[in-house]
PyMOL CGO cylinders between C-alpha atoms (Angstrom):
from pymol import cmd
from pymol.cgo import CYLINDER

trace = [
    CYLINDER, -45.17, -4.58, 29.16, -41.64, -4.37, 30.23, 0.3, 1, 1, 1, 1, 1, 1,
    CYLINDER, -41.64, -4.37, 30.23, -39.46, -2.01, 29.29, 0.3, 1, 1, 1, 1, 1, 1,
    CYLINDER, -39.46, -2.01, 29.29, -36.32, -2.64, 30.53, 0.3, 1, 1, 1, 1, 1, 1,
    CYLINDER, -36.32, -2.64, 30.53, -35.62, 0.35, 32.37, 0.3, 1, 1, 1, 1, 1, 1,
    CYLINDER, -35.62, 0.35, 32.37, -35.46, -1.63, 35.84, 0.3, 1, 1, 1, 1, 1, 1,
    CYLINDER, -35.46, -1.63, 35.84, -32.03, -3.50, 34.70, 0.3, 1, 1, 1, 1, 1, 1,
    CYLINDER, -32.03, -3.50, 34.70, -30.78, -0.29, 33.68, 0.3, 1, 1, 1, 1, 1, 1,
    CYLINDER, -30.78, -0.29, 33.68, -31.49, 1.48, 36.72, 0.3, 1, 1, 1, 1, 1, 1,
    CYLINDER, -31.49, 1.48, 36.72, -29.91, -1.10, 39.09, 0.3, 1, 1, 1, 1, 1, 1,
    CYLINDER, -29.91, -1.10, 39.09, -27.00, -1.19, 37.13, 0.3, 1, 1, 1, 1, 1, 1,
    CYLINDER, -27.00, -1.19, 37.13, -26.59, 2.29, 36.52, 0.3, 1, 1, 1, 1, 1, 1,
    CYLINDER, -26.59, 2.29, 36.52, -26.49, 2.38, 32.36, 0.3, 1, 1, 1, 1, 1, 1,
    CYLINDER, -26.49, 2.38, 32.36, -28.16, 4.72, 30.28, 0.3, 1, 1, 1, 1, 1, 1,
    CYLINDER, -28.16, 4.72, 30.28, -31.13, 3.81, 28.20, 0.3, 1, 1, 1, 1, 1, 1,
    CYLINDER, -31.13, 3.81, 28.20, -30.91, 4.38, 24.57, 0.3, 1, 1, 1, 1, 1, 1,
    CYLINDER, -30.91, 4.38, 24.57, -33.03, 1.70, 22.75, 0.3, 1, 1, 1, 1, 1, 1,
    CYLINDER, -33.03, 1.70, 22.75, -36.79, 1.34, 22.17, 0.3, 1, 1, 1, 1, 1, 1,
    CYLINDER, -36.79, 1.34, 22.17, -38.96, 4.81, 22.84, 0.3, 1, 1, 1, 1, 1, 1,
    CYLINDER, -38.96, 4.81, 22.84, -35.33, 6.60, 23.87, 0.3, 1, 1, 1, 1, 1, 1,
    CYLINDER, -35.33, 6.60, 23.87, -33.82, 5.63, 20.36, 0.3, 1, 1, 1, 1, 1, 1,
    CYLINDER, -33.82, 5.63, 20.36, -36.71, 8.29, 19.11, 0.3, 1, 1, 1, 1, 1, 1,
    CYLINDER, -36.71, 8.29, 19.11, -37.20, 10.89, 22.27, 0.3, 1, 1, 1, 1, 1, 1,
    CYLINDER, -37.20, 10.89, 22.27, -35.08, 11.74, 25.47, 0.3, 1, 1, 1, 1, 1, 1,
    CYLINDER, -35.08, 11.74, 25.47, -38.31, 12.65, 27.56, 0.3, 1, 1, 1, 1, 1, 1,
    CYLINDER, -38.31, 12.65, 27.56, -40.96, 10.44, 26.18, 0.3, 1, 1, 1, 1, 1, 1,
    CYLINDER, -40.96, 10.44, 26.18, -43.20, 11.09, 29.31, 0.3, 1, 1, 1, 1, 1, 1,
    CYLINDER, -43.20, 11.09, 29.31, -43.37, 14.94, 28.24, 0.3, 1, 1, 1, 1, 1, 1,
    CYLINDER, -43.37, 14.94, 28.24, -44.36, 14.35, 24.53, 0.3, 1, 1, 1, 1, 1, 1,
    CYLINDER, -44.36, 14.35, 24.53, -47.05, 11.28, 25.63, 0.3, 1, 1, 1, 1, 1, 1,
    CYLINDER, -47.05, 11.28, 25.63, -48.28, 14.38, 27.67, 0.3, 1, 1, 1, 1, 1, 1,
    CYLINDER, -48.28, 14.38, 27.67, -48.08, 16.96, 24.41, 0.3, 1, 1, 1, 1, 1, 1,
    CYLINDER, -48.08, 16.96, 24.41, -49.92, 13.88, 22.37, 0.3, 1, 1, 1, 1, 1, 1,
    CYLINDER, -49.92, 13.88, 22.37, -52.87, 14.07, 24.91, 0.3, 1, 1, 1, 1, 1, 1,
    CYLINDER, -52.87, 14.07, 24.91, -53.56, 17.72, 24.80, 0.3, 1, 1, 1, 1, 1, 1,
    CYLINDER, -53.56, 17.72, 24.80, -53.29, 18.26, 21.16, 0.3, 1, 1, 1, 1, 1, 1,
    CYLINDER, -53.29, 18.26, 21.16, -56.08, 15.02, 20.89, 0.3, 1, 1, 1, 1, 1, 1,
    CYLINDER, -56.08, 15.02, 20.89, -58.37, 16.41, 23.55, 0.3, 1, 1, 1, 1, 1, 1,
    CYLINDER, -58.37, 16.41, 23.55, -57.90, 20.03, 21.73, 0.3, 1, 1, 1, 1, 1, 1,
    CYLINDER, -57.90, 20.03, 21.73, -59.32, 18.69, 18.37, 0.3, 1, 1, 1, 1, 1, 1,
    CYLINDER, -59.32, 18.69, 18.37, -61.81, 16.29, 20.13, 0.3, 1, 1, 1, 1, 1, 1,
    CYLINDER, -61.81, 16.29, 20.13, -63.17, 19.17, 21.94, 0.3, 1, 1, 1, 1, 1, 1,
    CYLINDER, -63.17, 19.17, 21.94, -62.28, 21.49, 19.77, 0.3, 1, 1, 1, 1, 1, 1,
    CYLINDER, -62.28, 21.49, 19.77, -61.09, 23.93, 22.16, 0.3, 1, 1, 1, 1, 1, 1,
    CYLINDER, -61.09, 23.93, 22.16, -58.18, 25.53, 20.16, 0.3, 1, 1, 1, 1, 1, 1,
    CYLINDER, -58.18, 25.53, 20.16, -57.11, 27.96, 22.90, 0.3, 1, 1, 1, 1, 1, 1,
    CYLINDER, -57.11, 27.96, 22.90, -54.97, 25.30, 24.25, 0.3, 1, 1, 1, 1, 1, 1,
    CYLINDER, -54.97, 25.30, 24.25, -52.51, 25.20, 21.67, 0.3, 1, 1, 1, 1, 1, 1,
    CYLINDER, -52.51, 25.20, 21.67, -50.49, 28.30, 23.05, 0.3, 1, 1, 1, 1, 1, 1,
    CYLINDER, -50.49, 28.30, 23.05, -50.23, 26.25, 26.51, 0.3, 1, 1, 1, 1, 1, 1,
    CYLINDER, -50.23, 26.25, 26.51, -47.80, 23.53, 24.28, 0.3, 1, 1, 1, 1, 1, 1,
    CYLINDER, -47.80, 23.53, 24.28, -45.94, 26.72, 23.42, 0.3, 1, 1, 1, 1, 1, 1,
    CYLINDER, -45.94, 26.72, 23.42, -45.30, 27.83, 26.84, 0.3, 1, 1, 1, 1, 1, 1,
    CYLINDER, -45.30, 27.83, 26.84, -44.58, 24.36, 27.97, 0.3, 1, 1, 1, 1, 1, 1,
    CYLINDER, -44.58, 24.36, 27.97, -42.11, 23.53, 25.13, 0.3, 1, 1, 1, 1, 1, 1,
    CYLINDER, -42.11, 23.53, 25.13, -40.25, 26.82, 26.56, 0.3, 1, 1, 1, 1, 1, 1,
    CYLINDER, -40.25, 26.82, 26.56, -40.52, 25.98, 30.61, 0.3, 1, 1, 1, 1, 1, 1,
    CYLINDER, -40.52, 25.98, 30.61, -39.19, 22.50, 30.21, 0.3, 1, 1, 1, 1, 1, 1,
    CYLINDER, -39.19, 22.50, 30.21, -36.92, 23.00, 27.51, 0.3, 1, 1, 1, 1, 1, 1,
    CYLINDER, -36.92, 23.00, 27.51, -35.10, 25.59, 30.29, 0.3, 1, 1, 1, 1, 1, 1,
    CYLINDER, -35.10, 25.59, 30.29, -35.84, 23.38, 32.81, 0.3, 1, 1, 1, 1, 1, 1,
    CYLINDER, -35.84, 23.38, 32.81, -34.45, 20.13, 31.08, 0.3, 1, 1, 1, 1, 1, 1,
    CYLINDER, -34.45, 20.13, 31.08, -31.21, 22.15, 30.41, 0.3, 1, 1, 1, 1, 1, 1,
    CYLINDER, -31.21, 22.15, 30.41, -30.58, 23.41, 33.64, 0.3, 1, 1, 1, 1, 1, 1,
    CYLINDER, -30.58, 23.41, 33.64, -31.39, 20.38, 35.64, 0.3, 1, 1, 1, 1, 1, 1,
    CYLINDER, -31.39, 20.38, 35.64, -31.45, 16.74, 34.10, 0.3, 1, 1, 1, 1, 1, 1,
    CYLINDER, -31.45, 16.74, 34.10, -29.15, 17.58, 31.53, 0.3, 1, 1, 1, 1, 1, 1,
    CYLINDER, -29.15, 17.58, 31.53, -26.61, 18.96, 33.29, 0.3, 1, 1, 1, 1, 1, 1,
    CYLINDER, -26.61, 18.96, 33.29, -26.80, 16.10, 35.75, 0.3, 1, 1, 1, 1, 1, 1,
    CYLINDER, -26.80, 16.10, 35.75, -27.44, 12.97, 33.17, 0.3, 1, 1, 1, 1, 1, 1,
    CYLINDER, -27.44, 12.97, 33.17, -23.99, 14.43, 31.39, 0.3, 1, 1, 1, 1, 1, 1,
    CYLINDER, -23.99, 14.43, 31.39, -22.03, 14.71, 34.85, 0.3, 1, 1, 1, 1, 1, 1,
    CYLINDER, -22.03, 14.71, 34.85, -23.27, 11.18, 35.61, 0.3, 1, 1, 1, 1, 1, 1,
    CYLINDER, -23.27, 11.18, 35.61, -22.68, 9.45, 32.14, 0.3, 1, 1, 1, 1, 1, 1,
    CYLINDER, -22.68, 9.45, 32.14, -19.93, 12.22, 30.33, 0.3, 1, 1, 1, 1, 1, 1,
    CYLINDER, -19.93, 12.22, 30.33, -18.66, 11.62, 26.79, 0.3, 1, 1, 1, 1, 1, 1,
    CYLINDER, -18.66, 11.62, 26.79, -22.18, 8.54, 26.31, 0.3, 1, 1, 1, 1, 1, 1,
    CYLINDER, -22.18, 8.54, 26.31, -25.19, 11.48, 26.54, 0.3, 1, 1, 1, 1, 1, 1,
    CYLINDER, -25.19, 11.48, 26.54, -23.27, 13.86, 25.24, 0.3, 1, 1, 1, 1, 1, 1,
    CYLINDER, -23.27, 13.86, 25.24, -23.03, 11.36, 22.06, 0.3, 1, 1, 1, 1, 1, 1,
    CYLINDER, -23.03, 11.36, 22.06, -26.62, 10.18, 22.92, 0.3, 1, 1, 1, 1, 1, 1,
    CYLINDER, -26.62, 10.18, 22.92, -27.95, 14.30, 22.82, 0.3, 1, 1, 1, 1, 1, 1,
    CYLINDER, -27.95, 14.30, 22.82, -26.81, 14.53, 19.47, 0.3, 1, 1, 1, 1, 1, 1,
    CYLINDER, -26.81, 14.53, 19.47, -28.29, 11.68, 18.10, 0.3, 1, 1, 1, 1, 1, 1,
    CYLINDER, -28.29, 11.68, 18.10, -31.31, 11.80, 20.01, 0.3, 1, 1, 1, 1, 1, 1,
    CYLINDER, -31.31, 11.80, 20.01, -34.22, 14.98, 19.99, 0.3, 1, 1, 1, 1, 1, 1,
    CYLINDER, -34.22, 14.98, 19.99, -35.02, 16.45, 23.63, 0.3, 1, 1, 1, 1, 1, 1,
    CYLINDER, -35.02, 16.45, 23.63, -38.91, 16.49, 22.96, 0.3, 1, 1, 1, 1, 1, 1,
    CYLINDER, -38.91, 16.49, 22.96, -40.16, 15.83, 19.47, 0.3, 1, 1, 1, 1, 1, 1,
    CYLINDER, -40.16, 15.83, 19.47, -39.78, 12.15, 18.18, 0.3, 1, 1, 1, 1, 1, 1,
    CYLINDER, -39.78, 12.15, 18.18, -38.18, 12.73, 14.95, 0.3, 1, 1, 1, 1, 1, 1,
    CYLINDER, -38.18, 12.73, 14.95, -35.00, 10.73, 13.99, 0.3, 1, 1, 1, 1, 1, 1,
    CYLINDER, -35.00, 10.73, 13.99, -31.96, 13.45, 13.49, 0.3, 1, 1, 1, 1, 1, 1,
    CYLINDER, -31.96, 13.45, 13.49, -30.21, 13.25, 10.33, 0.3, 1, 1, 1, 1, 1, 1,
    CYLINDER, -30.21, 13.25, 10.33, -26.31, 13.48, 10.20, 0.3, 1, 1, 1, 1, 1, 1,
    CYLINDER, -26.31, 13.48, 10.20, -24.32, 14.81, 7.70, 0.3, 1, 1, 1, 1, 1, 1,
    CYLINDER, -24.32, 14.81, 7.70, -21.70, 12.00, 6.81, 0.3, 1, 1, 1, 1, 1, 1,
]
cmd.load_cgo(trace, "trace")
């Protein structure tokens, strides 16, 4: 499965479509998905607080670092992109028009 993201590295342009049309860090909520699945399958419900305190470490962490460096590489387009586009949680954001 391809997903593109090679042509866009090589030339530089940032990747809105497919999985980043619905999340900005896809990686980190596959990783949320697969802790919340093996919490119910093993039923081990003290992890739940760990999604907590990783929601708050990356959420700082995302701010200060690939944020800040994604808008000084691609300005006025991620700004744009941010607003349309959730940080973590895969839910389309609704504009008021």
């Amino acid at each position: 499965m391809r997903s593109g993201m090679d042509e866009n590295i090589t030339e530089n342009k940032l990747k809105t479509d497919g999985i980043y049309a619905w999340v900005r860090n896809p990686m980190y909520t596959g990783c949320w998905f697969m802790i919340i699945g093996t919490t119910f399958m093993w039923h081990n419900y003290f992890v739940f607080p760990m999604i907590l305190i990783d929601w708050i470490i990356l959420t700082v962490v995302l701010i200060k670092t690939e944020e800040k460096w994604l808008s000084d590489v691609y300005g006025a387009e991620y700004e744009a992109y941010k607003k349309r586009v959730n940080r973590l949680i895969p839910i389309k954001k609704f504009r008021n028009s």
